[in-house]
Residue, then its C-alpha position, 0 to 999 in steps of 0.5 A: x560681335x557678341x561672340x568676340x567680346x564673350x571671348x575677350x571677355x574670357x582671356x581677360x578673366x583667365x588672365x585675372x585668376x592666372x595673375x592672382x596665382x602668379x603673384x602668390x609664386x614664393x619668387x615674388x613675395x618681396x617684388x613689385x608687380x605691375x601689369x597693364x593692358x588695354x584694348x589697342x582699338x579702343x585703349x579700354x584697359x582690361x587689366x590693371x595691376x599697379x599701373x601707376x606706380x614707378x619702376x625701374x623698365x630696364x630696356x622697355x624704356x627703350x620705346x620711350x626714346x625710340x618713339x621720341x626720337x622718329x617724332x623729334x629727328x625723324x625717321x629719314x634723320x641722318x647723321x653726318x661726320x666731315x673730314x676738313x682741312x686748313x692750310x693749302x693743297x700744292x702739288x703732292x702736299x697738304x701744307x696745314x692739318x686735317x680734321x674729323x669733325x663728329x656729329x654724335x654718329x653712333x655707326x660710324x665704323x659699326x659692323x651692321x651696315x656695309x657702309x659703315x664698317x671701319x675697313x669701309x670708312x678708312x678706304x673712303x678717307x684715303x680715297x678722297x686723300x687720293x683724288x686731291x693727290x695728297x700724299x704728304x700732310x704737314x700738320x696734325x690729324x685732330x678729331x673734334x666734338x665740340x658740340x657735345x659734352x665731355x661725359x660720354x655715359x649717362x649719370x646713374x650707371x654702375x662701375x660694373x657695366x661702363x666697361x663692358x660693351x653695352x656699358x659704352x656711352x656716346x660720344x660727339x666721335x664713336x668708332x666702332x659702336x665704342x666696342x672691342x673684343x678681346x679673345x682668351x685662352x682658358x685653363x683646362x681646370x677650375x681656377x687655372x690663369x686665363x690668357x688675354x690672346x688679342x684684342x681686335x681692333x688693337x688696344x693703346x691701353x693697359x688691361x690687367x687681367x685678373x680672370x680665372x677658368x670656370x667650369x666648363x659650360x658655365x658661361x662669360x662671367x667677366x666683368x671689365x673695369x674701366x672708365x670713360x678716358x681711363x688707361x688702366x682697366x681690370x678685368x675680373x670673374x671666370x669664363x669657362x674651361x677649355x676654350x682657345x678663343x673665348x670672346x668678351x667685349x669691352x667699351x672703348x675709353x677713348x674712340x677717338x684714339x682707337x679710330x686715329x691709331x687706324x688712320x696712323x696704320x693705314x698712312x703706310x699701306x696708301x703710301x700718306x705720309x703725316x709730319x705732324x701729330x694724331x691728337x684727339x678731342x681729349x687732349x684739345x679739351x685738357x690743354x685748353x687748347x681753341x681747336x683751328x678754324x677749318x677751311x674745307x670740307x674733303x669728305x661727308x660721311x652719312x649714317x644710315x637713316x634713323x629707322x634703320x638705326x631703329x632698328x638694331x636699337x629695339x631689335x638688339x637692345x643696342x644702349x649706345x644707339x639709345x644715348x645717341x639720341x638723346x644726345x642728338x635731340x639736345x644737339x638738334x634742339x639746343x646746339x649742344x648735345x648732353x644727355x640731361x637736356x636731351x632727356x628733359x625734352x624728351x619728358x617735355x614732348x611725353x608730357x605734351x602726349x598724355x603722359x605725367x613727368x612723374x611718371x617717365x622718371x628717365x635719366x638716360x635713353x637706354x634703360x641701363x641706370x637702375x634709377x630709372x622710374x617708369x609705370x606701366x601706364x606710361x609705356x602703354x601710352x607710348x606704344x598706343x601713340x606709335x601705332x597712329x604715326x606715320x612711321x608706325x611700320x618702322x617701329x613695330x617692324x623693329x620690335x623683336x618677336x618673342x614667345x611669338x609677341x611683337x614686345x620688347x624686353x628688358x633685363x638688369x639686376x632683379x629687373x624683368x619686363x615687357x611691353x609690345x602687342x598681342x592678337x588674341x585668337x578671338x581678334x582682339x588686340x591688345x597693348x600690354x607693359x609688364x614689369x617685375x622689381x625685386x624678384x628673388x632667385x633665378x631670372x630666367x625662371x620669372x622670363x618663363x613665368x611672365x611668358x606663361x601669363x601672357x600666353x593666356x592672351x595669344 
């Protein structure tokens, strides 16, 4: 025992010299620091570097509504989208309209699960289409979210990322995790026109491009400009030379219009024919229109269980699984699914756990808003109360390993950080966040920096 705290005892006085000499880098002369860890068996802290002072956690946040969401949803949580419809079944013909009603499911149509793909949802829809022998339908196709707001994206984030995959805000109805890809051809040389080859699933709206070809090598330095319901985007910056089939991916303005538009090219292949018209949630919410009462539910459609989309959550830093728990704690809670209800619940149950309000100044659930105003302490305090939960395997089983710690990361514009569990070689475990503002100069560089301070503790 005496040998193991003499060993603790000298990680954390490296650490403390080490740390001293990180500060002093030339790259952080105008930055905040803010380092903080504990001993995870006995929460002593051995190391705090403004542990309480407010910074932007881009990703880290991400534990905050991870860990809110296993203990206000649950981990067996599940998400449910139903196909509905009024009017009568007589012979081959559905004389009344179909309905979509969405739930917030944010894998519905996503390729992460066999059940979920979009090829997979439409097959189950024309299915249960060909068990009620209905091959003709009078009405209309319409998708409902009703029950959550209109504004799909949190308030806070930047033109620049709304447009772009991880930019994508959740909705009442997502379709294909509100993704497309878009492939391009480039030029052979600096500057040369890029061409938009195709876009997958196919777009209903227009993209003016305004790339151009970069060096060779040099990486996706795209940006796409578009808003939430928009029809006219831009896509702007370079991608590298001489590539036939360069991908980017953007964020659907509308899923709703994108998964009926599937629905409409389906209707030929199983033999369905619709007289009416595809509408969606937008245009029942523009024209003031009361959507139709529904009769009866054809098709429920489940997501996989919350730990799973956990999972891809912490494990790929997927934004859009974020918000769609914040949403669908409002939902829950309150019967109306918005993202600042949600947030402030989410600040409530911190708060009931040891955590200050001041100090989990959030405005989403993903850590994408620059405004966001975490301490360190604050994600130390979340990962030590997992640990304790009964869901506590699912949640570190979700965490990725990097540098070879179970942590997680985040990075925005001069933004670093860290916040995850370390073994050192001596046995002690520790609990640690780690965040960097205002850094000067190249962000990979501050990666390997932190990394090395830490290093110190394995």
């Amino acid at each position: 025992m005496i040998s193991s705290v003499s060993f603790g005892q000298k990680e954390i006085e490296q650490l403390s010299n080490a740390f001293k000499k990180f500060e002093a880098d030339s790259q952080f002369k105008h930055a905040t620091i803010s380092l903080y860890i504990i001993e995870s068996k006995t929460g002593k802290p051995v190391f705090d570097k403004n542990s309480q002072v407010g910074l932007a956690p881009a990703s880290c946040q991400k534990v905050v509504t991870s860990a809110a969401a296993f203990e206000l949803l649950g981990k067996d949580y599940r998400y449910r989208t139903q196909l509905i419809y009024n009017g009568h079944i007589t012979h081959d013909t559905l004389f009344g309209n179909l309905h979509i009603y969405g739930f917030g499911d944010p894998t519905l149509g996503s390729f992460r699960w066999r059940s979920t793909t979009m090829d997979n949802v439409i097959t189950n829809i024309f299915k249960v289409l060909r068990d009620k022998n209905i091959k003709v339908i009078t009405g209309n196709l319409t998708t409902h979210e009703k029950n959550w707001e209109t504004q799909a994206t949190p308030r806070g984030w930047t033109w620049e990322d709304m447009g772009n995959y991880y930019g994508a805000g959740a909705r009442g109805f997502n379709w294909n995790e509100n993704q497309y890809d878009m492939f391009l051809k480039t030029g052979k040389k600096i500057g040369d026109e890029v061409q938009i080859v195709e876009t997958k699933p196919l777009l209903k709206f227009s993209i003016l491009n305004e790339l151009t070809t970069g060096a060779s090598g040099s990486g996706d330095k795209s940006i796409i400009y578009l808003p939430e319901d928009g029809t006219v985007g831009f896509i702007r910056g370079t991608v590298p030379a001489g590539e036939p089939y360069f991908k980017v991916s953007g964020s659907l303005p509308d899923p709703s219009l994108t998964f009926l538009n599937a629905i409409e090219d389906g209707m030929q292949a199983n033999s369905t024919t619709m007289m009416g018209s595809l509408k969606t949630n937008r245009l029942l919410v523009y024209k003031d229109k009361e959507s139709p009462i529904p009769q009866t539910v054809l098709l429920t459609i489940e997501s996989p269980s919350l730990d799973s989309i956990n999972y891809w959550f912490l494990q790929k830093s997927v934004n859009l699984f974020g918000e769609a728990f914040v949403k669908t704690i409002a939902y829950e809670k309150t019967g109306f699914g918005s993202t600042d209800t949600g947030v402030n619940i989410i600040k409530d149950f911190w708060s009931k756990n040891g955590i200050e309000k001041s100090a989990l100044n959030i405005i989403d659930g993903s850590g994408l808003s620059p405004a966001n105003r975490v301490t360190t302490n604050a994600l130390v305090t979340v990962m030590q109360y997992a640990k304790k939960q009964n869901w506590s395997p699912s949640f570190y089983n979700a965490l990725p390993e990097q540098n070879g710690i179970k942590m997680k990361s985040g990075y925005i514009g001069g933004v670093r950080s860290y916040t995850g569990y370390i073994k050192s070689k001596s046995g002690t475990e520790y609990t640690f966040a780690f965040i960097i503002n205002n850094y000067d100069g190249n962000a990979g560089a501050v990666r390997e920096k932190m990394w090395k301070l830490l290093d110190i503790l394995k």
